[in-house]
C-alpha atoms as one frame of an Amber mdcrd trajectory, in Angstrom:
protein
 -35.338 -76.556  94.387 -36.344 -78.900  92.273 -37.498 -81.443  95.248 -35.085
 -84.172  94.500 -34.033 -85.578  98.103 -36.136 -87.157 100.599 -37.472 -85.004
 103.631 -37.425 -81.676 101.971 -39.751 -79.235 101.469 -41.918 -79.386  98.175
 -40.869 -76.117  96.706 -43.230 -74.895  94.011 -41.049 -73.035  91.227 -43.901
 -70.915  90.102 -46.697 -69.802  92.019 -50.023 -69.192  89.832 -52.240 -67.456
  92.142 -51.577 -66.201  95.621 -54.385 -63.663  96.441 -53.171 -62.087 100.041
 -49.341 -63.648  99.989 -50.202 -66.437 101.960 -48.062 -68.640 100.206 -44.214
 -67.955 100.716 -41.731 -68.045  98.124 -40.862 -71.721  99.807 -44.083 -72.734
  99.501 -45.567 -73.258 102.979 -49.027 -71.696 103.346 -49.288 -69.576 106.475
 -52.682 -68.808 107.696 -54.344 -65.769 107.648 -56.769 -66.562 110.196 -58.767
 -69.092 112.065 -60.954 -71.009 109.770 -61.563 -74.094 108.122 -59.148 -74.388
 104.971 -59.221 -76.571 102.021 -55.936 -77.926 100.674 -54.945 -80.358  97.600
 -52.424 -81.469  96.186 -51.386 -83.476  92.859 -47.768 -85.281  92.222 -46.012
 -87.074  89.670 -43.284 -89.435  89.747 -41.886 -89.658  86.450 -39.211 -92.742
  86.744 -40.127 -96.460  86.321 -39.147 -98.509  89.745 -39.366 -95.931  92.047
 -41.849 -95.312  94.722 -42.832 -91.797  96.301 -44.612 -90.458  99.384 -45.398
 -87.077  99.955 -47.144 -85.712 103.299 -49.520 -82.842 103.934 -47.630 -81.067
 107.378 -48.970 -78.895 109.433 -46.991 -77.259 112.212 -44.452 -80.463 111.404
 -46.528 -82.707 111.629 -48.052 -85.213 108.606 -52.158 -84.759 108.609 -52.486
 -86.630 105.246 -49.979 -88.839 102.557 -49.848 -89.901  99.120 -48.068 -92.546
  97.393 -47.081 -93.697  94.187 -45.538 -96.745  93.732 -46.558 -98.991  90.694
 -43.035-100.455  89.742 -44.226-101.125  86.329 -45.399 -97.804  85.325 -43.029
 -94.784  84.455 -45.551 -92.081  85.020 -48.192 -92.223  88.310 -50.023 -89.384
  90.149 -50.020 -89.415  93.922 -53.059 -87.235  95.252 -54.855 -86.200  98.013
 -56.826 -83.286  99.461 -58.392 -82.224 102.958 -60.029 -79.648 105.498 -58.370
 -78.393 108.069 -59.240 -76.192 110.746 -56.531 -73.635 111.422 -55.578 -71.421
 113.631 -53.660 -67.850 112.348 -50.338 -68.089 111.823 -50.391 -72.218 111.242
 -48.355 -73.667 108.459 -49.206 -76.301 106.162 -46.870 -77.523 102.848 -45.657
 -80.388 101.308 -42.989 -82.552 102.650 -41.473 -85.485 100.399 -40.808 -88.217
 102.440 -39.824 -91.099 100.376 -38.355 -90.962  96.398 -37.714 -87.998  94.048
 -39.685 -85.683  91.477 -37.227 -85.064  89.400 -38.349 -84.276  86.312 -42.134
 -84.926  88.092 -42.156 -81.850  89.569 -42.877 -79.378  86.935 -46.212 -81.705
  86.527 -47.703 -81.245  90.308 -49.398 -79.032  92.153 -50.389 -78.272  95.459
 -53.175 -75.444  97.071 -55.245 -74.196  99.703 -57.561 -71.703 100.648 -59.727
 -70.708 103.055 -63.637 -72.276 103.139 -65.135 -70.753 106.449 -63.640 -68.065
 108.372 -64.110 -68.677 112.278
């Protein structure tokens, strides 16, 4: 997927590093354990007069957003990054909620990993 429609799933097309498998092939981290994690993430939209909005879920539920939405720029970053104390087996990933990435996609990044085992 190339995460063109609103409310999907930010699917990654290549993964870099996944140490462990915690990262599915759609892209949702799954929790290895209780801890505190770190996650980032790092998106461009690529088209002039268009605004996204991506949000950080966890379980379903947005924890954190980014936008970009400068009408008179073609290329903008949307970014944002947190700690998150998880519980084994939670899921966090990258929901777009407003816009597209076509094209923006191949540019941005999202990761997570685990700070402080509890």
């Amino acid at each position: 997927s190339t995460c063109t429609n609103p409310h999907a799933i930010f699917f990654c097309l290549q993964i870099l590093v996944n140490v462990g498998n915690f990262f599915t092939l759609e892209s949702v981290f799954v929790a290895p354990r209780k801890g505190i994690y770190s996650f980032n993430f790092h998106v461009i939209k690529v088209y002039q007069s268009q605004t996204i909005q991506v949000n950080l879920m966890l379980n379903g539920k947005p924890v954190i957003s980014a936008f970009a939405g400068d009408k008179d720029v073609t290329r903008e970053a949307a970014t944002n990054g947190v700690l998150l104390y998880l519980d084994k087996e939670d899921k966090v990933y990258l929901k777009l909620e407003k816009g597209n990435l076509v094209g923006g996609w191949q540019y941005s990044t999202f990761s997570g990993f685990l700070v402080f085992p509890l």
